[in-house]
C-alpha positions as CSV (number, residue, x, y, z in Angstrom):
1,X,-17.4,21.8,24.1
2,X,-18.0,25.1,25.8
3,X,-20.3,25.7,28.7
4,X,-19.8,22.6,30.3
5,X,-21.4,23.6,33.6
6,X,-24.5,23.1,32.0
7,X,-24.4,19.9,30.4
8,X,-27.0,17.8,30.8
9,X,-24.9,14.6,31.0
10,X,-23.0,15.4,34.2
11,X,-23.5,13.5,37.5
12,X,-21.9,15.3,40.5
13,X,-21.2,13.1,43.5
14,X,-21.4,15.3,46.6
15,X,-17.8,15.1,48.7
16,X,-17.4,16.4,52.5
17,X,-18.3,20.0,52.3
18,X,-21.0,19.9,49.1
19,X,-17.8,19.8,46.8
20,X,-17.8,17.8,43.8
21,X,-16.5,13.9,44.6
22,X,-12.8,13.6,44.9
23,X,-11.3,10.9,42.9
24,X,-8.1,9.1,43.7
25,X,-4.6,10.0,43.2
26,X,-4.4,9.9,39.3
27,X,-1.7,11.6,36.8
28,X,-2.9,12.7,33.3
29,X,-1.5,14.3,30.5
30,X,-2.9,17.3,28.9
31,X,-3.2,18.6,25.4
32,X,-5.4,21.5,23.4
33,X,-7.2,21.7,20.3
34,X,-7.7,25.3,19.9
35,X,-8.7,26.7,23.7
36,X,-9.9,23.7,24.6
37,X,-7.8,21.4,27.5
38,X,-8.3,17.8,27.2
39,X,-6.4,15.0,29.3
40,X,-5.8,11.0,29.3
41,X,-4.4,9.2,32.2
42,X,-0.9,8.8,31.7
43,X,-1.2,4.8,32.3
44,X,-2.8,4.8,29.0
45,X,-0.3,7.1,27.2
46,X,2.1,5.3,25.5
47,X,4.3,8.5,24.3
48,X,3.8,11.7,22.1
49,X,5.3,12.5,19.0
50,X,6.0,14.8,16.3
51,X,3.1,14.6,13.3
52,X,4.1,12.4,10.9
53,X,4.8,13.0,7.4
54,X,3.2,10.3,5.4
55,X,-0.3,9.4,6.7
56,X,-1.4,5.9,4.6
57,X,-5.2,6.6,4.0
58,X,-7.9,3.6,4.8
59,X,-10.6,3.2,2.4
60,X,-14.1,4.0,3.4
61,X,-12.7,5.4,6.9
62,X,-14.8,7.6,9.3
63,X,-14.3,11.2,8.5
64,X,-12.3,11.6,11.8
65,X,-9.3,8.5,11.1
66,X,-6.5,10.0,8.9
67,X,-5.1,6.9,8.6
68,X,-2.0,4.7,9.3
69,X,1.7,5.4,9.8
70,X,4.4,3.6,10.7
71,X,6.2,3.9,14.3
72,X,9.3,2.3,14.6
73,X,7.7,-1.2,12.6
74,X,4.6,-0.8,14.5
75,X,1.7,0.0,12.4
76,X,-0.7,3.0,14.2
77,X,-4.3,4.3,13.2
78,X,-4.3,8.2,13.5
79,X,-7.3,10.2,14.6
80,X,-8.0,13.7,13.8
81,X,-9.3,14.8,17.4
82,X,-11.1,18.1,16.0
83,X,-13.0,16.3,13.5
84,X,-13.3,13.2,15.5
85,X,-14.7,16.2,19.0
86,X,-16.4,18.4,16.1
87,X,-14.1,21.3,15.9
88,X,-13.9,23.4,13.3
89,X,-11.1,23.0,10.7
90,X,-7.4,24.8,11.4
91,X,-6.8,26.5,8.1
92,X,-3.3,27.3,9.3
93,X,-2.3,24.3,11.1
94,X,1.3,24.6,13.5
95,X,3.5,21.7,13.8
96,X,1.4,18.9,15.5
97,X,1.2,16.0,18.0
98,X,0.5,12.4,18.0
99,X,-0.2,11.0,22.0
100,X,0.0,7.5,21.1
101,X,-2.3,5.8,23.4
102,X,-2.2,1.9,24.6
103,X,-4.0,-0.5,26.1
104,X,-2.9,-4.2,25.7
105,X,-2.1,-5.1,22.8
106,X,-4.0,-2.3,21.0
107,X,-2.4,1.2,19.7
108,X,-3.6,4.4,18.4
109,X,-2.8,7.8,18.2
110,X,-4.9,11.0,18.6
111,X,-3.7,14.1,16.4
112,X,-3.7,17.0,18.5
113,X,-2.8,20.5,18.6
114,X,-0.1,21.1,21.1
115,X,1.2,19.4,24.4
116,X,-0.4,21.2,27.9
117,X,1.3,19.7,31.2
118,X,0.9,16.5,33.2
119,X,-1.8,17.1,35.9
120,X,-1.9,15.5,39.3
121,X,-5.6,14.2,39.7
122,X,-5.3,13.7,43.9
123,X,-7.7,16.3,45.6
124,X,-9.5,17.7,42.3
125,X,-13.0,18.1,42.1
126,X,-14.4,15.7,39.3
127,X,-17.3,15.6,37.5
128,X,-18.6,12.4,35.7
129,X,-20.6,12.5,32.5
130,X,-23.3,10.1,32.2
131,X,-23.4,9.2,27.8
132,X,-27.0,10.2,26.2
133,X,-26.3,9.2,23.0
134,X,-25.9,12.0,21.2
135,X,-22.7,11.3,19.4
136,X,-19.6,9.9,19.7
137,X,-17.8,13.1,21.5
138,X,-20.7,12.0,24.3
139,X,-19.1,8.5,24.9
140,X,-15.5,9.6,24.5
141,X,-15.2,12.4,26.8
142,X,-15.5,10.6,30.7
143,X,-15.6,13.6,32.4
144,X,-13.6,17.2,33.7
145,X,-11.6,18.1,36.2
146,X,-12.0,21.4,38.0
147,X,-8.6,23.1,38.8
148,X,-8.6,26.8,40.2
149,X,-12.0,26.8,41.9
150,X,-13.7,25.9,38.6
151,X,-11.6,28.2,36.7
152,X,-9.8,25.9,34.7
153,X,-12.0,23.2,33.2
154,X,-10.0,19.6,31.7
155,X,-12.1,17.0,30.0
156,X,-11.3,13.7,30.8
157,X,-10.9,11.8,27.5
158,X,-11.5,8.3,28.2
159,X,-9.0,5.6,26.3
160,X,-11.0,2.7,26.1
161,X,-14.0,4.0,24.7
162,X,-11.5,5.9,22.1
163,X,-10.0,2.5,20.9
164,X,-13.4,0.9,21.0
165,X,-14.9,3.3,18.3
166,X,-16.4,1.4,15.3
167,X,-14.7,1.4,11.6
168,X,-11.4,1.7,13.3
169,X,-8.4,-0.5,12.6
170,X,-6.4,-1.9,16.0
171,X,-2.8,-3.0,15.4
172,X,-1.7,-6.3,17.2
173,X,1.8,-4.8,17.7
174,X,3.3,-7.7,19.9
175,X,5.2,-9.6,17.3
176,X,6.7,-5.8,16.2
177,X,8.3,-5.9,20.0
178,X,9.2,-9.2,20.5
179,X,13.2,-10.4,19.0
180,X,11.9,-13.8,17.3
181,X,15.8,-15.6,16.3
182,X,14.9,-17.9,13.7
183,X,15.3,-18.3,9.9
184,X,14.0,-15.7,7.5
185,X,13.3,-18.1,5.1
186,X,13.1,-17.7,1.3
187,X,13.3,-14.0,-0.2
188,X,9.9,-13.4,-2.0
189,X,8.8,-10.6,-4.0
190,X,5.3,-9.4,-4.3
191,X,3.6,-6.6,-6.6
192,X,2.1,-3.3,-5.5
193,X,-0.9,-1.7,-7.3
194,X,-3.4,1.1,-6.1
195,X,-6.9,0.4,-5.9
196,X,-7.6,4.1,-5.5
197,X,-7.0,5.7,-2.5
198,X,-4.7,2.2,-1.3
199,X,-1.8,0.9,-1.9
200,X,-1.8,-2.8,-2.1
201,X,-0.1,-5.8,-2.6
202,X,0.0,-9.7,-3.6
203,X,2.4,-12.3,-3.7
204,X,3.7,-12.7,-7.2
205,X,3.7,-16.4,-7.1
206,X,-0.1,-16.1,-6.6
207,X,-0.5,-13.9,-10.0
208,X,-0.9,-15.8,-13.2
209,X,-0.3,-12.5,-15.2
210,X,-0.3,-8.4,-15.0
211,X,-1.3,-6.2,-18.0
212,X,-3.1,-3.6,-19.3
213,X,-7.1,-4.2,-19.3
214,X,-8.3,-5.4,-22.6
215,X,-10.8,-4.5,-24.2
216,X,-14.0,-5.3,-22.2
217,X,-17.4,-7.3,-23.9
218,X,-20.7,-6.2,-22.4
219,X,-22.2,-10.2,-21.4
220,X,-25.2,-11.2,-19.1
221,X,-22.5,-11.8,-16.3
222,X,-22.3,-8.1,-16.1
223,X,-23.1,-6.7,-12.7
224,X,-22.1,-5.6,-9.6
225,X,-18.5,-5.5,-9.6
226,X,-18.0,-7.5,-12.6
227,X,-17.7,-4.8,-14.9
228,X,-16.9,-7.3,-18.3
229,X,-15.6,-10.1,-19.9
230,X,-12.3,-10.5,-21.8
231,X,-10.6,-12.6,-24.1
232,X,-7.4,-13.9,-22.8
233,X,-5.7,-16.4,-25.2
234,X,-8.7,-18.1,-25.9
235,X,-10.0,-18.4,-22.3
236,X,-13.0,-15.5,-21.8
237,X,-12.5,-14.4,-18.1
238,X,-14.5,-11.8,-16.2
239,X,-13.0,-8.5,-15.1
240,X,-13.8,-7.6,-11.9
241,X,-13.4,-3.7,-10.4
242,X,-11.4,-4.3,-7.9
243,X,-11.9,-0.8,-6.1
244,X,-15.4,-1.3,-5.8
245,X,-14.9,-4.9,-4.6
246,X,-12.7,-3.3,-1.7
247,X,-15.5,-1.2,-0.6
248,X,-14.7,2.0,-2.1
249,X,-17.5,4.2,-2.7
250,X,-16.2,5.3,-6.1
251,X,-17.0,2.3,-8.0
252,X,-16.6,2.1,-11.4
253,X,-19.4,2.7,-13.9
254,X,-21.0,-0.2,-16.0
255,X,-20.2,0.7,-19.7
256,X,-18.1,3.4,-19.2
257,X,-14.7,3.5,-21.1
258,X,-12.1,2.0,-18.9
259,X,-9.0,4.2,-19.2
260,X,-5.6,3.2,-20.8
261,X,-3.6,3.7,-18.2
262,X,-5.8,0.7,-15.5
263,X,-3.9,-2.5,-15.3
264,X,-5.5,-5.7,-14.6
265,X,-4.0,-8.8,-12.1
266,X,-5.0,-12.2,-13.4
267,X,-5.4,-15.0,-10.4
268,X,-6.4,-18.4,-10.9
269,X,-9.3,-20.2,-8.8
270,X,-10.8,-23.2,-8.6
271,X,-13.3,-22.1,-11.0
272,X,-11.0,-20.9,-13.9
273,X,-9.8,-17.2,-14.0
274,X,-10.3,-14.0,-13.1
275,X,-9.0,-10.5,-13.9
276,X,-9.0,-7.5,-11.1
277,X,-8.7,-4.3,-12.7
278,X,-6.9,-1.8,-10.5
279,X,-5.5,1.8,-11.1
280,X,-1.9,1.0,-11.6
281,X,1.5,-0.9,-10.4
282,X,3.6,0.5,-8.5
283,X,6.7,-1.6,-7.6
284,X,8.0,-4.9,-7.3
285,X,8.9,-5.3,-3.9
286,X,11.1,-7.9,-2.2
287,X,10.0,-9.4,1.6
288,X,10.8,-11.7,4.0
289,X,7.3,-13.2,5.6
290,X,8.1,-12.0,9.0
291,X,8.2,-8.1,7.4
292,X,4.8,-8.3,7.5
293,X,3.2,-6.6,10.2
294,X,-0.1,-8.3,11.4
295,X,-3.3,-6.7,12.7
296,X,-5.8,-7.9,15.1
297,X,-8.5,-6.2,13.7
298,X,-8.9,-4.4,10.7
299,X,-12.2,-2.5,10.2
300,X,-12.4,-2.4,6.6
301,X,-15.2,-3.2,4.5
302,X,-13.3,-6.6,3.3
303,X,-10.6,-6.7,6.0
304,X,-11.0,-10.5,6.0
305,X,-8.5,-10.8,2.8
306,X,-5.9,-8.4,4.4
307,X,-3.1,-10.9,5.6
308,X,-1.1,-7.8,7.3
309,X,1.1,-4.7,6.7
310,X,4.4,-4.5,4.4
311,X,6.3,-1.6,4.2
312,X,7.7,-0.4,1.1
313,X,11.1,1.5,0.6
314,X,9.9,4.7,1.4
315,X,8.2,3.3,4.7
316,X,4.8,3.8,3.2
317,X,2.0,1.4,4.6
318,X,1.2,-1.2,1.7
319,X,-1.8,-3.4,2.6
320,X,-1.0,-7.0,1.5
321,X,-3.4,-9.3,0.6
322,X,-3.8,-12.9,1.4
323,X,-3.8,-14.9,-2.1
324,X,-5.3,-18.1,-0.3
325,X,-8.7,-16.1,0.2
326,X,-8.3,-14.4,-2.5
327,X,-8.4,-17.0,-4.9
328,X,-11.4,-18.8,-2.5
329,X,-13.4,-15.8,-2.7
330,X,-17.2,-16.5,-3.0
331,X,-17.6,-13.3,-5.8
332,X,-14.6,-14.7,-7.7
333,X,-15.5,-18.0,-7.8
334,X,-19.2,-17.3,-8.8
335,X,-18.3,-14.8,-11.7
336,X,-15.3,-17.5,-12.7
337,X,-17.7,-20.6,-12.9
338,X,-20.4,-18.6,-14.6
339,X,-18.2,-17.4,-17.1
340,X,-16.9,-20.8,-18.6
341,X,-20.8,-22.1,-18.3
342,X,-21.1,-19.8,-20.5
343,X,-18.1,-19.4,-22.1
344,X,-16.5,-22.6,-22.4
345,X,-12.6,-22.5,-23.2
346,X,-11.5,-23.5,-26.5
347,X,-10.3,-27.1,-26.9
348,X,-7.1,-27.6,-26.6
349,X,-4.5,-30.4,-27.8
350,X,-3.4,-32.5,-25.1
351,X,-0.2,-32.6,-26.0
352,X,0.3,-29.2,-26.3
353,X,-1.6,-28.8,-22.4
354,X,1.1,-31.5,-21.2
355,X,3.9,-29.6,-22.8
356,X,3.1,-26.3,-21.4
357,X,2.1,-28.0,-17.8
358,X,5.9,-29.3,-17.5
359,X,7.6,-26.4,-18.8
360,X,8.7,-24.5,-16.4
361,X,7.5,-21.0,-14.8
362,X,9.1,-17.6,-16.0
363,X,7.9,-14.5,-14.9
364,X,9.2,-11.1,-16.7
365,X,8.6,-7.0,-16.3
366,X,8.0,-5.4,-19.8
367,X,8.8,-1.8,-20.2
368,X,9.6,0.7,-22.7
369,X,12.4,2.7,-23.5
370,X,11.4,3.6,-27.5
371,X,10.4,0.3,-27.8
372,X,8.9,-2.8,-25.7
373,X,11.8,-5.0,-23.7
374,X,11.6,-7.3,-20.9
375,X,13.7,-8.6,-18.6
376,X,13.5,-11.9,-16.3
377,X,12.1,-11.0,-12.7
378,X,14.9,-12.7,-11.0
379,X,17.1,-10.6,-12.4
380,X,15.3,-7.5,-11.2
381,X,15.5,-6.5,-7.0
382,X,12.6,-3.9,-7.2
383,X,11.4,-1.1,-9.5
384,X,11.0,2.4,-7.7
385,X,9.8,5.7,-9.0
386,X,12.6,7.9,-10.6
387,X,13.7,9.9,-7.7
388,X,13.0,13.9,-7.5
389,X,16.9,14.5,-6.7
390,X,20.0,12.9,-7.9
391,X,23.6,12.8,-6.4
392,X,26.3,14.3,-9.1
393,X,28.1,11.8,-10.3
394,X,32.2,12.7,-10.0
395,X,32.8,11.7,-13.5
396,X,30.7,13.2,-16.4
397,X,29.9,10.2,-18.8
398,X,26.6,11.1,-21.2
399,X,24.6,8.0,-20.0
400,X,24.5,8.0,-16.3
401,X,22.2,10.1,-14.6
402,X,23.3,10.2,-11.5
403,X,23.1,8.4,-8.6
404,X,20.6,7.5,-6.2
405,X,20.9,7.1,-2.6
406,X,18.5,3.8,-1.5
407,X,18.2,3.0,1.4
408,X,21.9,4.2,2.2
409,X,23.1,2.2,-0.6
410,X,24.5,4.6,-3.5
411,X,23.3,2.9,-6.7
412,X,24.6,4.2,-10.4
413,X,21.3,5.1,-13.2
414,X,21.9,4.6,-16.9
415,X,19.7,6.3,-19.0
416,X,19.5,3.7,-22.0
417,X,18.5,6.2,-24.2
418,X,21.7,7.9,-23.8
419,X,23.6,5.0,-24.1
420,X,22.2,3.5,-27.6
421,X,21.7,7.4,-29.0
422,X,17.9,7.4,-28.6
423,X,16.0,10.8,-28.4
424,X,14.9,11.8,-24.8
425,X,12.1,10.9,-22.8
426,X,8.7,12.4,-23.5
427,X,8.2,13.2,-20.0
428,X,10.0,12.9,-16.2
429,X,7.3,10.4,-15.1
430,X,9.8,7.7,-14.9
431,X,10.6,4.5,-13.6
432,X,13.6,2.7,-12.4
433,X,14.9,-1.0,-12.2
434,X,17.3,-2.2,-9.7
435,X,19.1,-5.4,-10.9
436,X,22.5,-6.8,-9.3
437,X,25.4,-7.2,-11.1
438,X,28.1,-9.2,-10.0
439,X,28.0,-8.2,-6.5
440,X,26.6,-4.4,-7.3
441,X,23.8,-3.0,-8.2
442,X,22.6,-0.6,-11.0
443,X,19.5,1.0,-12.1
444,X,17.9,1.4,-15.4
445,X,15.6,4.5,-16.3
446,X,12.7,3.1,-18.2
447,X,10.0,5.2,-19.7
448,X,7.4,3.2,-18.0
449,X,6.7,0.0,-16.4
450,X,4.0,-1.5,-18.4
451,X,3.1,-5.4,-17.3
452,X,4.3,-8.4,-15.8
453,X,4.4,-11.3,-18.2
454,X,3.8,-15.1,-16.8
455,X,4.9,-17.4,-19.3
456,X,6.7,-20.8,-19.7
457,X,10.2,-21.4,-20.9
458,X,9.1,-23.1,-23.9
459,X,7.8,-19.7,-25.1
460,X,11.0,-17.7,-24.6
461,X,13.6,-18.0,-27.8
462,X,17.5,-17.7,-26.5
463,X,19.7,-15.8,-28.9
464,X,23.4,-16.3,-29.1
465,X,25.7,-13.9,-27.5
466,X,27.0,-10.8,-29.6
467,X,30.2,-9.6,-28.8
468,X,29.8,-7.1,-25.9
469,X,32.9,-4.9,-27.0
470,X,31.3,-3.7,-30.1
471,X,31.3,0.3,-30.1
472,X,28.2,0.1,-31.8
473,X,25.2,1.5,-30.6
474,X,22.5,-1.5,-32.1
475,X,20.1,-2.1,-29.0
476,X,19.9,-5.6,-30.8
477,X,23.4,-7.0,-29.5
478,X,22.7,-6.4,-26.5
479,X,19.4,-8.6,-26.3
480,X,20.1,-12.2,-25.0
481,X,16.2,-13.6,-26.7
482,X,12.5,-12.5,-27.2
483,X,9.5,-13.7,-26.1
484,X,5.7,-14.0,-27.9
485,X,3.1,-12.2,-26.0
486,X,0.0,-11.4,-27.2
487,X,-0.6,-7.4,-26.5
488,X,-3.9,-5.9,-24.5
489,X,-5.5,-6.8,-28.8
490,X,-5.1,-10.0,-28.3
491,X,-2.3,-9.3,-30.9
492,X,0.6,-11.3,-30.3
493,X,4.2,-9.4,-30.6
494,X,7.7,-10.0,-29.9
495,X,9.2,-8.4,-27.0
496,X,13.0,-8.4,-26.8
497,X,14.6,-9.8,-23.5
498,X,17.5,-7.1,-22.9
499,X,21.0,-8.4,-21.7
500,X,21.6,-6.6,-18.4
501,X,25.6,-8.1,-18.5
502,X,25.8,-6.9,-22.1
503,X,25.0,-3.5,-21.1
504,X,26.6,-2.5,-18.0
505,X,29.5,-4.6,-20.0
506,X,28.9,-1.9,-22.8
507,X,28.7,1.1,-20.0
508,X,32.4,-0.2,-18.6
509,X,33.8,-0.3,-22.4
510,X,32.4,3.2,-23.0
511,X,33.9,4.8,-19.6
């Protein structure tokens, strides 16, 4: 942005004494990226702050939009003015700025280097800049003042232009400001998955069922995004590659191997069906509707079936999707009805349908600690990631691990390994449940989280209740049933529903 005497864009308005035009009495604040001095008028800047720490990336962004962060519940797009001006990169990088700039009910914030001064426009020589299209640095930067006889050059950034710029998300923010008094409403949880480079989310009521992807069948419904078809129980549903569905450049390839470790939603539509393979679950996370934070605009490639923003425990930006469109989705619906043309689902005894139509709901996690458990949904508050760093507990019992500090609430870890005598973990890649007990709550460490299992009651067995004071160490008395589930084989197994009661009851008895 150098030499800008001699750009051919400028339009100099001649003032009293062949001066360049003087513009009207005008503040702007003024920043740098590198040498360069840039400003924004000051009715357009909201406030600066300090770089933020955790940047939520945007699939299929421009090169120049970082992404989105969270500002005191309002959700802002971050742009990267040296890409976004064509600087070249900062290898060493100081502390940085954010100038959050507003107009209406838009927001965004411009990354800069460091803070300059706030400039008093009244008397200064301008010169205007006429765009010729040679890129988008041409239609953002308005202009430059002329301090210090010319010595001192500013350009003029212009803020509507800057929120105008294609493929960029705008925040409607008003709801974030406004104090609403009115009923929360019903608690819900949804589940969180990455799709690649985003974190996601969907209302668990929406989900018929989460697991690991199956093995896939090759079919003539294979194309595009539908990467397969799967048995599930008899009914052969397409998978669909969720990531490339999103918009994501990095689809996945047709016949390739789909890795172990990709878990697949299930979600019913009108058409029968369908399962959307994504990288991996995350969390179960609990929300109130009014958590989530709408946008006006979002500019990604399917934006339409974003319903807003949630934010997760760590304040990290999950996109949540809207299960109405997703389950009306043209793709879906095509690949679903196609599928049982040609696949038509196995006949099935009335009865039995009837029977398993009235029984009722029941969703469950499945994980593993040395071998496959469950345990009822509503008896879980969230699964997290096992924390880097553990408070010392001030007692020294073999089966706690410590204590973790969410949210400012100090929550006791078993390790359940410890407790029933159970060699250690193969690695630190843990996960832990919250569930409440009595009226405090506990954590389990779990090797992993592997599904979510949607079943009916009818399918779950109770078992009796053992007696909870036994010093033994038999994982089996402190199960309270088991449930038959056929595995990503299309084996069915029986997974043991563990007692939560019975074993902090059994963590009490052993302190």
């Amino acid at each position: 942005m150098a030499g800008m005497s001699a750009d051919p864009r400028q339009s100099i308005s001649a003032a009293p004494g062949g001066s360049a035009k003087q513009v009207q009495a005008d503040k702007y604040g003024s920043f740098f990226i590198a040498d360069s001095e840039f400003a924004i008028s000051v009715s357009a800047l909201h406030e600066i702050v300090n770089e933020p720490e955790e940047i939520s990336p945007v699939p299929l962004a421009p090169p120049f939009m970082l992404g989105l962060f969270n500002l005191r519940g309002m959700i802002i797009p971050v742009i990267e003015l040296r890409k976004l001006l064509e600087f070249p990169e900062d290898k060493d990088p100081g502390p940085r700025k954010v100038a959050i700039i507003e107009h209406g009910e838009h927001c965004i914030g411009l990354l800069f280097d460091r803070t300059g001064e706030v400039l008093n426009g009244k008397g200064v020589a301008r010169v205007d800049f006429r765009p010729n299209g040679e890129g988008i640095k041409d239609v953002v930067v308005d202009g430059v003042l002329k301090f210090d006889s010319g010595e001192r050059l500013v350009q003029i950034l212009d803020p509507h232009e800057l929120l105008n710029l294609e493929q960029l998300p705008r925040a409607d923010n008003t709801s974030g400001r406004e104090t609403v008094k009115q009923s929360r409403g019903k608690k819900l949880a949804c589940v969180s998955f990455q799709t690649g480079h985003t974190t996601c989310a969907v209302d668990l009521r929406y989900v018929k069922e989460v697991r690991t992807v199956p093995k896939l069948e090759q079919s003539l419904l294979t194309g595009g995004n539908v990467i397969g078809t799967t048995n599930l129980r008899g009914v052969i549903l397409p998978i669909i590659d969720f990531r490339g569905f999103m918009g994501d450049e990095a689809k996945f390839t047709l016949g390739a191997t789909v890795p172990k470790d990709r878990r697949m939603l299930v979600i019913e539509t009108a058409e029968g069906p369908v399962g959307l393979m994504v990288f991996s679950i995350d969390s179960i996370l609990p929300y109130f509707k009014d958590e989530i934070l709408p946008f006006a605009k979002l500019a990604l490639p399917r934006g339409d079936l974003v319903d807003g923003c949630l934010l997760d425990k760590n304040d990290q930006i999950v996109m949540m999707l809207d299960p109405a469109k997703l389950s009306t989705e043209p793709s879906f619906l095509a690949a679903a009805k196609s599928c049982q043309e040609v696949f038509p689902p196995e006949e099935v005894d009335d009865e039995v349908a009837e029977l398993e139509a009235r029984a009722k709901r029941r969703t469950f996690i499945k994980f593993t600690f040395d071998r496959k458990f469950a345990l009822d949904t509503s008896h879980v508050s969230e699964v997290i990631n096992r924390p880097q760093e553990l408070l010392e507990p001030p007692f020294s019992l073999s089966f706690v691990e410590g204590i973790l500090n969410l949210r400012g609430e100090l929550i006791t870890l078993f390790n359940p390994r410890l407790l029933y005598g159970l060699p250690p973990a193969p690695g630190r890649n843990q996960k832990v449940l919250i569930f409440k007990h009595g009226q405090q709550k506990f954590g389990i460490l779990v090797d992993t989280v592997d599904e979510i299992i949607i079943t009916t009651e009818n399918r779950v067995v109770e078992l009796k209740s053992m007696d909870q004071q036994s010093t033994s160490k038999s994982i089996s008395e402190d199960v309270t049933g088991c449930l038959q589930h056929s595995n990503s084989d299309g084996v069915f197994e029986t997974i043991m529903i563990l007692d939560t009661k019975a074993l902090v009851d059994r963590c009490f008895h052993a302190a």
